[in-house]
One Martini backbone bead per residue (centre of mass of N, CA, C, O) as a GRO file, in nm:
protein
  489
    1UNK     BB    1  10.287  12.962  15.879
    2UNK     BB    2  10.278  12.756  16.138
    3UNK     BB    3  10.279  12.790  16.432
    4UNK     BB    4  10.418  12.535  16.538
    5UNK     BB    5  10.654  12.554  16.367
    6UNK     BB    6  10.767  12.854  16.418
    7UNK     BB    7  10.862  12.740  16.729
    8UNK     BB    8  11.043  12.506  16.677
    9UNK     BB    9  11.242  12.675  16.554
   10UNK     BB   10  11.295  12.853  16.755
   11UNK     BB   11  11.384  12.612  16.947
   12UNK     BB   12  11.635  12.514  16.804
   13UNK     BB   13  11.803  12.742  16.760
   14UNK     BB   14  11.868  12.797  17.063
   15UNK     BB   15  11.975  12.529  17.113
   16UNK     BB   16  12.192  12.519  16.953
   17UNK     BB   17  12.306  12.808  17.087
   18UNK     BB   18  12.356  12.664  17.373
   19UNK     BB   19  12.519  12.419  17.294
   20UNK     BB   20  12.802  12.577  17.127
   21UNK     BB   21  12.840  12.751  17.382
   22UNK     BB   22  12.917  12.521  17.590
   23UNK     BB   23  13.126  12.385  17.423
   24UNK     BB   24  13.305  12.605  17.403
   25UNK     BB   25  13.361  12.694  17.743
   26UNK     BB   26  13.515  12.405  17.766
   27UNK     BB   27  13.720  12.473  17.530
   28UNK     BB   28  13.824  12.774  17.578
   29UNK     BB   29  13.638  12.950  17.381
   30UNK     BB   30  13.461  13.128  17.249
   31UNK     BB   31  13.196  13.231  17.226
   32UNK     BB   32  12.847  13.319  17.127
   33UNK     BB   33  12.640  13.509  17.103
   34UNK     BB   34  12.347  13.549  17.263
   35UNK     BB   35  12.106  13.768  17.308
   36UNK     BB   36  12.043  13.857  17.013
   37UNK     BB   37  11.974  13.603  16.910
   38UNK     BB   38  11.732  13.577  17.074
   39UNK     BB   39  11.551  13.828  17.063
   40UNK     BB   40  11.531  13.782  16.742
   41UNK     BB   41  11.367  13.515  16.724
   42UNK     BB   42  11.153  13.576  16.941
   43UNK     BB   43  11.034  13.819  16.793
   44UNK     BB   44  10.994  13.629  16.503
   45UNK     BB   45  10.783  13.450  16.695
   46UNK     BB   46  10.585  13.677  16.778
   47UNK     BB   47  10.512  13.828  16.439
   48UNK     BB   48  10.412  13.531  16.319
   49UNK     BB   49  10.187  13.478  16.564
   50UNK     BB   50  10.052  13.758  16.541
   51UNK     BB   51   9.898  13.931  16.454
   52UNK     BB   52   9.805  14.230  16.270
   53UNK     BB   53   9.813  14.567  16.353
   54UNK     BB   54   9.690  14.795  16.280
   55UNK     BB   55   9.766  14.987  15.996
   56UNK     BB   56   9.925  15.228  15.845
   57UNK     BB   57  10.092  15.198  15.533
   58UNK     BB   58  10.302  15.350  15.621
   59UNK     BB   59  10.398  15.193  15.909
   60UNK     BB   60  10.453  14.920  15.835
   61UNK     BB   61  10.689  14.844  15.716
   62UNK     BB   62  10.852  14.934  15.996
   63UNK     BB   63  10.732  14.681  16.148
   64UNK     BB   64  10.841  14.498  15.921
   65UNK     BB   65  11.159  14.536  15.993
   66UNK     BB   66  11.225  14.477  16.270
   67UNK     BB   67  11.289  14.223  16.245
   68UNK     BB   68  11.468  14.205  16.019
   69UNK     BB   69  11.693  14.424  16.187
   70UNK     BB   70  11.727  14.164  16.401
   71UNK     BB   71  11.864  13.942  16.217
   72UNK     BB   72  12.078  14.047  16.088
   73UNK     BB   73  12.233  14.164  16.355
   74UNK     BB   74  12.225  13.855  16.466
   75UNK     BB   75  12.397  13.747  16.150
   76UNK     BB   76  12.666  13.912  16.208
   77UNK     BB   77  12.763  13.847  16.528
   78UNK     BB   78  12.812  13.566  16.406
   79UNK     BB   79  12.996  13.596  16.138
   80UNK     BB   80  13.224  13.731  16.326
   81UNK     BB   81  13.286  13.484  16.538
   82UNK     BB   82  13.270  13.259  16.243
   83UNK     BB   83  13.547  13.457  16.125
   84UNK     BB   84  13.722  13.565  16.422
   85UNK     BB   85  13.717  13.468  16.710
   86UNK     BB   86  13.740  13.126  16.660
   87UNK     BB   87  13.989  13.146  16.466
   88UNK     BB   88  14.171  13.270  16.776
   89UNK     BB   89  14.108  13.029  16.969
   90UNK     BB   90  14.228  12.803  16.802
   91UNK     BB   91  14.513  12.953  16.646
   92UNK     BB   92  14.524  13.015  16.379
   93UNK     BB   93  14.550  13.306  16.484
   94UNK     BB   94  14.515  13.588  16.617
   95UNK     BB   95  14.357  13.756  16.837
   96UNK     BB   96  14.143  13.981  16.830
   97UNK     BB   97  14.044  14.304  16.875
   98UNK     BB   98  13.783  14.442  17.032
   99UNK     BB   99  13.752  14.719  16.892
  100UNK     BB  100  13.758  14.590  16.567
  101UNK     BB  101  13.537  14.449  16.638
  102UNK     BB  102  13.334  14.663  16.692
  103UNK     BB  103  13.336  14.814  16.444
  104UNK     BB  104  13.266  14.593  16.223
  105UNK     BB  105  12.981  14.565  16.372
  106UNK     BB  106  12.892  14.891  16.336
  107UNK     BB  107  12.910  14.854  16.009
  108UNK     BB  108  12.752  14.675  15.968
  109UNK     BB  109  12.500  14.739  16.043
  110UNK     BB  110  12.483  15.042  15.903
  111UNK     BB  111  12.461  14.876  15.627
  112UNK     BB  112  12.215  14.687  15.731
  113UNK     BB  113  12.029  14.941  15.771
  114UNK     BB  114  12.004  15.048  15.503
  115UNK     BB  115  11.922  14.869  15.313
  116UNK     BB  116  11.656  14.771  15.413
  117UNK     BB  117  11.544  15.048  15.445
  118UNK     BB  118  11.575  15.107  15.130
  119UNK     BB  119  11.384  14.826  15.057
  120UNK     BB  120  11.144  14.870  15.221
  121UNK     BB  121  11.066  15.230  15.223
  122UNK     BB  122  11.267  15.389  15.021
  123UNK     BB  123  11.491  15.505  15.219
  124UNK     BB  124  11.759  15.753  15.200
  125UNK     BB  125  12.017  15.809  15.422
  126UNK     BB  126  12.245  15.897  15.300
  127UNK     BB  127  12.149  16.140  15.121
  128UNK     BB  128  12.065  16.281  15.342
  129UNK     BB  129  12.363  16.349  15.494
  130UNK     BB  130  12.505  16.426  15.236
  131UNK     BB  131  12.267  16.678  15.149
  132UNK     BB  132  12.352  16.773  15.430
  133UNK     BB  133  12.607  17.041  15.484
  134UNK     BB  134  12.524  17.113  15.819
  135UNK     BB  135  12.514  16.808  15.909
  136UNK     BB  136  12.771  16.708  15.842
  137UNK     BB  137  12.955  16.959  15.980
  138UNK     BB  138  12.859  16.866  16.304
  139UNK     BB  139  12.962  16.568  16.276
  140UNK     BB  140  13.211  16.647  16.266
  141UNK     BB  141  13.304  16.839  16.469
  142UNK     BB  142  13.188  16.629  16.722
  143UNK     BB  143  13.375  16.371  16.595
  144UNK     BB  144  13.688  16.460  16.624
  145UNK     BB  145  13.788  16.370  16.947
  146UNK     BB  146  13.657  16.079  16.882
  147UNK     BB  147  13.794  15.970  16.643
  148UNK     BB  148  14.097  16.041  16.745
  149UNK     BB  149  14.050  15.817  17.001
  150UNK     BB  150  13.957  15.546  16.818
  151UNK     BB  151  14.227  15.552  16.605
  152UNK     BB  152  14.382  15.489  16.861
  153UNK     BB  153  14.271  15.243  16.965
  154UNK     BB  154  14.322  15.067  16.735
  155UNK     BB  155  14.639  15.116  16.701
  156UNK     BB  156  14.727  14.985  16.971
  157UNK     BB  157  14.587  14.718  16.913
  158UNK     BB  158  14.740  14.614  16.696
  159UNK     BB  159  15.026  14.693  16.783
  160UNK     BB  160  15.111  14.561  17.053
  161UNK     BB  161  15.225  14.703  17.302
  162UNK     BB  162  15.016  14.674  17.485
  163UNK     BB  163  14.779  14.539  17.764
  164UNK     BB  164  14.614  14.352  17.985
  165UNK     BB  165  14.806  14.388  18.272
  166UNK     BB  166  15.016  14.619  18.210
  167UNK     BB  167  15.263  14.823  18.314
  168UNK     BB  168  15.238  15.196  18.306
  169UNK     BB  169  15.400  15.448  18.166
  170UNK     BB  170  15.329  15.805  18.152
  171UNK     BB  171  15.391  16.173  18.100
  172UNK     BB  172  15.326  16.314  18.409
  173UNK     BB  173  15.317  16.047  18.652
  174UNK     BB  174  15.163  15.856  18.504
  175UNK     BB  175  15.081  15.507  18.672
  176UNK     BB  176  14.959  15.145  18.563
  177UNK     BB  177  14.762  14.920  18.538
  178UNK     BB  178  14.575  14.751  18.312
  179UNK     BB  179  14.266  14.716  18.222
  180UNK     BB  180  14.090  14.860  17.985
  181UNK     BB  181  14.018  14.884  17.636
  182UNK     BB  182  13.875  15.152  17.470
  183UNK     BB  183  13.773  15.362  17.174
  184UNK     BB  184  13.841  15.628  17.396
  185UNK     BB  185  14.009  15.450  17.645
  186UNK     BB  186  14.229  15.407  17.906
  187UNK     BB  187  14.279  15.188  18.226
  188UNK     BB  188  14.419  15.256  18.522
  189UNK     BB  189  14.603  15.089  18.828
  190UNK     BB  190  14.681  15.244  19.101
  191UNK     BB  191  14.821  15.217  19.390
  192UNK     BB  192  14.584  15.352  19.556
  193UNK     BB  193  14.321  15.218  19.369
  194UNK     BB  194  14.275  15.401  19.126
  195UNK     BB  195  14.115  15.528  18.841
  196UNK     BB  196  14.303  15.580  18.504
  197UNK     BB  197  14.222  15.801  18.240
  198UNK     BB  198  14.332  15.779  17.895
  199UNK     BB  199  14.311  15.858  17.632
  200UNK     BB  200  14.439  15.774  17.277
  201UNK     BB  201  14.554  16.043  17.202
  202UNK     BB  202  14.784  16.047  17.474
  203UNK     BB  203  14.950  15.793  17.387
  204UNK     BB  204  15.052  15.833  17.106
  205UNK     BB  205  15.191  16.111  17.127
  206UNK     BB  206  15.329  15.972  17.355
  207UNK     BB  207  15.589  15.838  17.564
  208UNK     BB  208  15.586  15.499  17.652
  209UNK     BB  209  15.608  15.244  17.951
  210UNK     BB  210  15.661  14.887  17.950
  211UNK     BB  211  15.744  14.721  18.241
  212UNK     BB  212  15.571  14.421  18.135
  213UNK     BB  213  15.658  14.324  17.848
  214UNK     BB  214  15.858  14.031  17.915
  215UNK     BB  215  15.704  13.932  18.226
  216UNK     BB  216  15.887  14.144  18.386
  217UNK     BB  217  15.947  14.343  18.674
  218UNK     BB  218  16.156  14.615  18.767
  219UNK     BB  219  16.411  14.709  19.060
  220UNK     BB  220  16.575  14.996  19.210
  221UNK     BB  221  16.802  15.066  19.512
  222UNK     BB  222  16.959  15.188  19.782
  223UNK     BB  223  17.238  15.103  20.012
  224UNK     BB  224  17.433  15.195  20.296
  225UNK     BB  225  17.790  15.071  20.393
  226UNK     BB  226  18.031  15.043  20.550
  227UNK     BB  227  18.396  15.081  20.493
  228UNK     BB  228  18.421  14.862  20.729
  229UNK     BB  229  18.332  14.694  20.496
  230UNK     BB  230  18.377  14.471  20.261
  231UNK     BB  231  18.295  14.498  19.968
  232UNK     BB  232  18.267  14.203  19.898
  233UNK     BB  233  18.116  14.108  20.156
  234UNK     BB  234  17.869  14.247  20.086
  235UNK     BB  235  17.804  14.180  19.765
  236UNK     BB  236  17.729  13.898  19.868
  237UNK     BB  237  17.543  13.912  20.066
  238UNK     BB  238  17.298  14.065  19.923
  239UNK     BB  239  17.288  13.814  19.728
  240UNK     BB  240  17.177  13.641  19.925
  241UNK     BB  241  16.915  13.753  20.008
  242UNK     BB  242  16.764  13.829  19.720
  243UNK     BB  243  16.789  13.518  19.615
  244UNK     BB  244  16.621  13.366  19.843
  245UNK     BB  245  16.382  13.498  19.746
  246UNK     BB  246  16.073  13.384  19.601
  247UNK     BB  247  16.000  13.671  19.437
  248UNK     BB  248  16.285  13.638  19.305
  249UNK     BB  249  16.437  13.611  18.992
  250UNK     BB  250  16.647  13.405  18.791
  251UNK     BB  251  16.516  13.503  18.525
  252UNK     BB  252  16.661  13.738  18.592
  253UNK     BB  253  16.933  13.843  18.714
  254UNK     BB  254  17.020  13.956  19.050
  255UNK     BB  255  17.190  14.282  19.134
  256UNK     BB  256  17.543  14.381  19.237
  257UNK     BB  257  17.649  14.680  19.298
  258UNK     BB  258  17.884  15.021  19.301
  259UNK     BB  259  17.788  15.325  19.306
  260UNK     BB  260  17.914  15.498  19.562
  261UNK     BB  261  18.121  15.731  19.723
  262UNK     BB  262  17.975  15.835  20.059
  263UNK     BB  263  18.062  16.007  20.321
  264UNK     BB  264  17.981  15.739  20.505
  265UNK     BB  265  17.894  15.554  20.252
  266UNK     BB  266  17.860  15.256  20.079
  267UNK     BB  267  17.727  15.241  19.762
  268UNK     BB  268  17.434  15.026  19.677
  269UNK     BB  269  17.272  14.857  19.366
  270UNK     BB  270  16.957  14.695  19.360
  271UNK     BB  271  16.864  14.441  19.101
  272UNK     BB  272  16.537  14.355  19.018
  273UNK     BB  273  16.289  14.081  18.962
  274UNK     BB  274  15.945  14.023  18.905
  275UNK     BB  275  15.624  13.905  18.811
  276UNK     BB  276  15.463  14.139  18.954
  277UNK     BB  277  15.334  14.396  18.905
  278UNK     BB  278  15.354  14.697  19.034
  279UNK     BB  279  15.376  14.949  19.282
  280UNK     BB  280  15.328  14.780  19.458
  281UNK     BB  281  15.476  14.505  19.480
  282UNK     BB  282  15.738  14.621  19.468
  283UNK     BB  283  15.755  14.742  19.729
  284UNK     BB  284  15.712  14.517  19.907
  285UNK     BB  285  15.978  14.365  19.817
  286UNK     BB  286  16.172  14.630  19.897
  287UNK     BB  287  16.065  14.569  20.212
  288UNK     BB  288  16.146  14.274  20.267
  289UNK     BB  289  16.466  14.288  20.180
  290UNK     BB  290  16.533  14.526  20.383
  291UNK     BB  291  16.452  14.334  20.646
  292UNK     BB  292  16.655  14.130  20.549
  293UNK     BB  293  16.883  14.246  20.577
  294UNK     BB  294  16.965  14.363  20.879
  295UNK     BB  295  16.962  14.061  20.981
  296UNK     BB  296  17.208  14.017  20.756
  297UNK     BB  297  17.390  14.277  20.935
  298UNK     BB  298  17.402  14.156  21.243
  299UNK     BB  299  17.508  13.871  21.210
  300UNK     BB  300  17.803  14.038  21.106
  301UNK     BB  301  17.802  14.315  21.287
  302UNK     BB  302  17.619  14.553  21.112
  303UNK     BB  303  17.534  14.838  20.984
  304UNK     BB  304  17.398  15.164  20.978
  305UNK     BB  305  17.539  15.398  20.887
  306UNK     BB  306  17.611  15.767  20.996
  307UNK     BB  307  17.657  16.039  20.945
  308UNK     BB  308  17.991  16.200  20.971
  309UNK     BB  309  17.849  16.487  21.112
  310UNK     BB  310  17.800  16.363  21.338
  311UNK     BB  311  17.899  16.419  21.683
  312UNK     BB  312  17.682  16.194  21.793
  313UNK     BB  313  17.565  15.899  21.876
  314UNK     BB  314  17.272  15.766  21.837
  315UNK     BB  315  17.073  15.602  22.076
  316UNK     BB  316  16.902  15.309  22.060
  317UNK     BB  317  16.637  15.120  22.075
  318UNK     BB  318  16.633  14.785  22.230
  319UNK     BB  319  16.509  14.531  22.211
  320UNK     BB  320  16.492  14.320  22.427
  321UNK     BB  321  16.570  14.036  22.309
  322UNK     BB  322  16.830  14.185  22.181
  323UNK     BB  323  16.966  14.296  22.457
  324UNK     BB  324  16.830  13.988  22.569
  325UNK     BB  325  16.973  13.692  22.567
  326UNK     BB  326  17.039  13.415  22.616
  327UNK     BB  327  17.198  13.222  22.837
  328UNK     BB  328  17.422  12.982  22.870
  329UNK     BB  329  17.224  12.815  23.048
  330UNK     BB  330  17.006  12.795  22.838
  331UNK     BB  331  17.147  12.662  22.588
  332UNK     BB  332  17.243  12.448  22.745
  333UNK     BB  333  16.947  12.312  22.781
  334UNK     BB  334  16.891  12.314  22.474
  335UNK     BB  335  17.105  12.146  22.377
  336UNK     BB  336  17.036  11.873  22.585
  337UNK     BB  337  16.735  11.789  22.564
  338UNK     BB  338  16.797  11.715  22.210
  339UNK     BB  339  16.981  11.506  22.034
  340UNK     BB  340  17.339  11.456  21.999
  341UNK     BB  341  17.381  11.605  22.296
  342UNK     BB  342  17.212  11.488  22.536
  343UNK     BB  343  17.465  11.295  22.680
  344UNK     BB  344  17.605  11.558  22.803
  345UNK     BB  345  17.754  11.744  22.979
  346UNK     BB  346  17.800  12.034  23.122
  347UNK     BB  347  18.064  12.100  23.026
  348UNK     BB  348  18.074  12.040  22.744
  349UNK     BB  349  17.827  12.237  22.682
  350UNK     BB  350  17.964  12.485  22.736
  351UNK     BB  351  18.187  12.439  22.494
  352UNK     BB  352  17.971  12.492  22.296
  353UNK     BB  353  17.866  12.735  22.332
  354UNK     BB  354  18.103  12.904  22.344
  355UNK     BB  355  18.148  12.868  22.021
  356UNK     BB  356  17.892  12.957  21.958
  357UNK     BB  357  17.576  13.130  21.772
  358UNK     BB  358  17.389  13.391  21.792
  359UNK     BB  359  17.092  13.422  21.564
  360UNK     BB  360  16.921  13.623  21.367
  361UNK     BB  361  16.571  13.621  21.199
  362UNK     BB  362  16.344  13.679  20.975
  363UNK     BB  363  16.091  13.679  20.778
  364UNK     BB  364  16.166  13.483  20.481
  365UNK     BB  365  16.419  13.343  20.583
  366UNK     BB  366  16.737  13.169  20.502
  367UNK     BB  367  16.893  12.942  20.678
  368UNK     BB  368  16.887  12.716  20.442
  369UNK     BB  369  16.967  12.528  20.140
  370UNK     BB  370  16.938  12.347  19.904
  371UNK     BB  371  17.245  12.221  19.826
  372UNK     BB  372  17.411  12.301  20.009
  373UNK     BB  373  17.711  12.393  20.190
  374UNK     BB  374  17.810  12.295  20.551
  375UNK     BB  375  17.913  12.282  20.900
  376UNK     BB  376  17.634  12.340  21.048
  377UNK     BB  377  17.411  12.344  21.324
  378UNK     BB  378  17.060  12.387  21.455
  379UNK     BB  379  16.892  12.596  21.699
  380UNK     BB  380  16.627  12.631  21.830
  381UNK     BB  381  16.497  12.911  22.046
  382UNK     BB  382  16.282  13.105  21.856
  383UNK     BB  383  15.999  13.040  21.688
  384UNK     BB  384  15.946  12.951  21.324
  385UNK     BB  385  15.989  12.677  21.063
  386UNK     BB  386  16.043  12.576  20.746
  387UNK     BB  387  16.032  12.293  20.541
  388UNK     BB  388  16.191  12.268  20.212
  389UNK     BB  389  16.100  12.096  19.879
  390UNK     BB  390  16.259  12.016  19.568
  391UNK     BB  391  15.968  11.949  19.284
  392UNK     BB  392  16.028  12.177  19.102
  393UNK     BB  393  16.079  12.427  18.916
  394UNK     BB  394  16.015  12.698  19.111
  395UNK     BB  395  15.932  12.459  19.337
  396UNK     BB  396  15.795  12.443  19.682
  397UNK     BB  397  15.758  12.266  19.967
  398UNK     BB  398  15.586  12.196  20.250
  399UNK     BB  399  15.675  11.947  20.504
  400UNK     BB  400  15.780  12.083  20.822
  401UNK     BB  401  15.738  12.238  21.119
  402UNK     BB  402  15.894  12.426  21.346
  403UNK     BB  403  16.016  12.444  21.696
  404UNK     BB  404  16.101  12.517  21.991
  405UNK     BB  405  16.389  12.271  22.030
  406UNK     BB  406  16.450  12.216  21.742
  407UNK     BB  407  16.644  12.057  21.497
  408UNK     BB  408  16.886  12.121  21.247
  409UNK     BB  409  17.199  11.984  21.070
  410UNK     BB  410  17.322  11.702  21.156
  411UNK     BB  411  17.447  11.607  20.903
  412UNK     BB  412  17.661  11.814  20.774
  413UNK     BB  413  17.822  11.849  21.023
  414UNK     BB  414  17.928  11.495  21.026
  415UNK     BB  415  17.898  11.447  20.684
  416UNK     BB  416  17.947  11.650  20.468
  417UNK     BB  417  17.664  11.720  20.366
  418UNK     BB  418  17.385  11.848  20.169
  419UNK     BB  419  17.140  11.986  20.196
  420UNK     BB  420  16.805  11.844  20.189
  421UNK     BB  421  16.684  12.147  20.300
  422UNK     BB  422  16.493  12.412  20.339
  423UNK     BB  423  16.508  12.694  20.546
  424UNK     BB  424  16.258  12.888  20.680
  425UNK     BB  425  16.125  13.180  20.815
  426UNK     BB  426  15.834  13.271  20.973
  427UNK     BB  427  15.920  13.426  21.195
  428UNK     BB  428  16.111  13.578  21.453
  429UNK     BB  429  16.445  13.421  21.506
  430UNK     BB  430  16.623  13.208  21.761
  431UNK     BB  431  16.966  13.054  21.713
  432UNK     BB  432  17.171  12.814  21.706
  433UNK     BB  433  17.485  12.753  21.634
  434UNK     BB  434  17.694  12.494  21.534
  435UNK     BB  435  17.986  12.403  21.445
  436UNK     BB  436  18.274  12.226  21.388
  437UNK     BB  437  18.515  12.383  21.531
  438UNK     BB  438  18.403  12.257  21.824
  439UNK     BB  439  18.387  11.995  21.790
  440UNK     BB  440  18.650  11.901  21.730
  441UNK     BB  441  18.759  11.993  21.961
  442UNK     BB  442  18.570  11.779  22.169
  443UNK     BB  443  18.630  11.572  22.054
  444UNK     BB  444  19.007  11.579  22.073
  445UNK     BB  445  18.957  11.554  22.369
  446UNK     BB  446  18.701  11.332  22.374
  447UNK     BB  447  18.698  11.069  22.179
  448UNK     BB  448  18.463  10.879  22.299
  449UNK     BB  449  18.249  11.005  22.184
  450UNK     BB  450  18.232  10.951  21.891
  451UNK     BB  451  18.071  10.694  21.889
  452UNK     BB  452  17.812  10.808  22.033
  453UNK     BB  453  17.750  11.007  21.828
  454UNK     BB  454  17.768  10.811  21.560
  455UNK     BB  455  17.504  10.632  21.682
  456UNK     BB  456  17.324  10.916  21.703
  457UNK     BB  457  17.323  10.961  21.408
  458UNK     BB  458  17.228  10.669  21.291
  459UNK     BB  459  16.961  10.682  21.417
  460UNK     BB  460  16.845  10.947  21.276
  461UNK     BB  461  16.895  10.862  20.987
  462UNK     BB  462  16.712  10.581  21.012
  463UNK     BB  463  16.448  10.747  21.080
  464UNK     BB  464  16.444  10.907  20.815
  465UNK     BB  465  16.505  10.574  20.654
  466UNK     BB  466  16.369  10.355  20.820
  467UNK     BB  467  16.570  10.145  20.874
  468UNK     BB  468  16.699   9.857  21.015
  469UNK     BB  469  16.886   9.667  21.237
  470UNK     BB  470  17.126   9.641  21.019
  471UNK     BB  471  17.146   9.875  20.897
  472UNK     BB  472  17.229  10.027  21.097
  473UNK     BB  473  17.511   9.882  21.209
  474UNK     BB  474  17.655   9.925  20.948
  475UNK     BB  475  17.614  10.249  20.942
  476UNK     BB  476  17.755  10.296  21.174
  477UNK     BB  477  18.040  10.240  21.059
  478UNK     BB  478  18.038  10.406  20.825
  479UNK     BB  479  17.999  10.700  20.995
  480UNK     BB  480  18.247  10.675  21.158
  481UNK     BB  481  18.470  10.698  20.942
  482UNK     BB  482  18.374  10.948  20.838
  483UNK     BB  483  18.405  11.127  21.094
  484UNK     BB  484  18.708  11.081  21.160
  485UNK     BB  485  18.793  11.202  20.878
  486UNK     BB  486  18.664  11.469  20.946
  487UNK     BB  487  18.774  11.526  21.309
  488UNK     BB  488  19.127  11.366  21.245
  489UNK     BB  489  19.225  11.533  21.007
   0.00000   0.00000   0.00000
């Protein structure tokens, strides 16, 4: 064959396959193989266009082999990808196990190893391998533990109980979320970092535990509270904690039992599930959820009780913030500062104060739900909050940052409409609530009030809404009349 033609051949072949694997890649199937179909064909065409080297009749056949044992496995590795691989990525079928292609792969070679040399050569292997009983032997014995961890991993993956991903646990203690199935052993990667490998044939032998076989991972933690808190109010709470955390899944829904009554605290079992495997996940979700009950146990009033066997109460040092909130007289300036009550003398502020509560959240902690029902405004006076709008099940956005100053839920407050976005705490924050019960107290008080706050409602209403001079001065008829009948109802 001409110098010229052996080199296009090589170059084309190379281009389709190049082109082809390009075209997989963008429409994410699988891939064809690459290297080995390279260097074979690189090969036999350096085989073909090189002259044959000075060689005894003997070792020639050999020379001629390579390459043909080179083209061989690398359209073995071909035919493999495009009858297994290929339309396991279009969806004809499930995609093969990566361990079943590796054997069917060193199968066929293996065969296609055999046949060459035989019809090459005239040399028989396997009668080589079969003829020697001393030979079969050691091979049999020295491959009894490894065929042994083999025949298990392809079980495994046949069987389709776990994959790469799934958080593992099995007997004595071992888990962690599975790495990579290969031939002889599984690799976990454990909450500390490191990677645990475990046999394929001590996996099937023993019973597995698969945490994340279903899409999501469990877990249950137990809490002590307090006898004078009554059951129906705890689990109440606890519920409310743990339903706003947006990393705690809503299907499966979370649970609060009564799991026991113990010598000083009703015990609670609280069971989550959340979406990420692994025993990090999972204590950190247990952790965040831990430190904020304690922040809405601090707001109710409640602590966590103390063994009822103490003769004397540990008095434990409170942090200074907490110690010493700020005092009744910077309230009323930070309520009067702006918002709706701006216009507001000292003595209307200080009643509207005195009714009021001030409120500790934790950092990720929801201090209001979007659609939920409420009578009360917040003034925020330390930390930062966040305001979400929900855009899609299960998603919501970030629209607006607050800060020290700024007020939310003046609407609810006054129109006894639904929350309109979730407010979500960023840092350790300190808020103070206005309630409607102070207010209508103040109203009724001073009726005179009424219309200047509902006109200060109308105007923030319709900054919030654009609206122009004209819708302004209706809306704002329209809502003296519903504050009326909200506060003199």
């Amino acid at each position: 064959m001409p110098l010229i033609e052996i080199w296009i051949r090589a170059i084309a072949l190379i281009a389709g396959l190049l082109l082809i694997r390009r075209a997989c890649l963008a429409r994410q199937l699988p891939p064809p193989p690459l290297r080995l179909p390279l260097v074979a064909v690189l090969v036999w065409a350096l085989i073909c266009s090189l002259p044959l080297p000075p060689l005894a009749p003997t070792y020639r056949p050999w020379y001629e082999l390579s390459d043909d044992l080179l083209l061989a496995c690398a359209a073995v590795k071909l035919l493999i990808w495009a009858t297994l691989e290929l339309p396991g990525g279009l969806r004809w079928w499930s995609p093969p196990p990566k361990l079943l292609i590796q054997l069917l792969t060193l199968g066929s070679w293996s065969l296609v190893t055999v046949l060459l040399v035989r019809e090459s050569t005239r040399f028989d292997l396997v009668g080589l391998v079969t003829t020697s009983a001393v030979l079969t032997a050691v091979i049999g014995l020295a491959a009894q533990e490894a065929l042994k961890d083999l025949f298990s991993g392809l079980e495994l993956q046949l069987d389709g109980d776990f994959t790469i991903g799934d958080w593992l646990e099995v007997p004595g203690g071992l888990r962690g979320i599975v790495t990579s199935i290969t031939w002889r052993s599984t690799t976990l990667r454990t909450m500390d970092g490191y990677l645990l490998v475990v046999p394929n044939s001590k996996l099937t032998a023993d019973i597995q535990t698969n945490r994340s076989r279903y899409g999501s991972s469990g877990d249950r933690f137990t809490i002590g509270l307090d006898y004078a808190f009554p059951p129906t109010r705890a689990i109440n709470l606890l519920k409310q904690v743990v339903e706003q955390h947006p990393a705690v899944l809503r299907d499966p829904a979370p649970r609060v039992r009564i799991k026991a009554f113990d010598e000083s605290c009703i015990n609670y079992e609280l069971q989550t599930w959340q979406k990420k495997p692994g025993d990090r996940a999972m204590m950190d979700l247990r952790s965040e959820l831990l430190e904020q009950i304690w922040y809405a146990l601090r707001r109710e009033g409640q602590t966590i009780p103390y063994p009822i066997r103490e003769l004397t109460r540990r008095q434990g040092k409170v942090p200074a913030d907490l110690a010493h909130p700020p005092s009744s007289e910077a309230c009323r300036q930070a309520l009067g500062s702006r918002g709706v009550f701006a216009e507001l003398d000292a003595a209307q502020l200080a009643q509207l104060v005195s009714g009021s509560q001030l409120l500790h959240y934790g950092p990720g902690e929801a201090v209001v739900m979007e659609g939920s029902e409420g009578e009360s405004m917040y003034h925020l006076l330390q930390g930062r909050v966040e305001v979400l709008k929900q855009v899609a099940e299960d998603q919501q956005v970030s629209v607006r940052e607050l800060l020290p100053g700024d007020v939310f839920g003046e609407m609810t407050l006054f129109l006894d409409s639904p929350r309109s976005a979730t407010v979500r705490a960023l840092d350790e924050c300190l808020l103070l609530r206005v309630g409607r019960p102070i207010v209508r107290e103040l109203l009724q008080e001073n009726p005179a009030l009424l219309e200047r706050i509902a006109s200060l409602v109308s105007a923030r209403k319709a900054e919030l809404e654009s609206l122009g001079q004209d819708q302004v001065l209706v809306q704002s008829n329209i809502l003296l009349e519903t504050m009326k009948n909200l506060f003199w109802r």
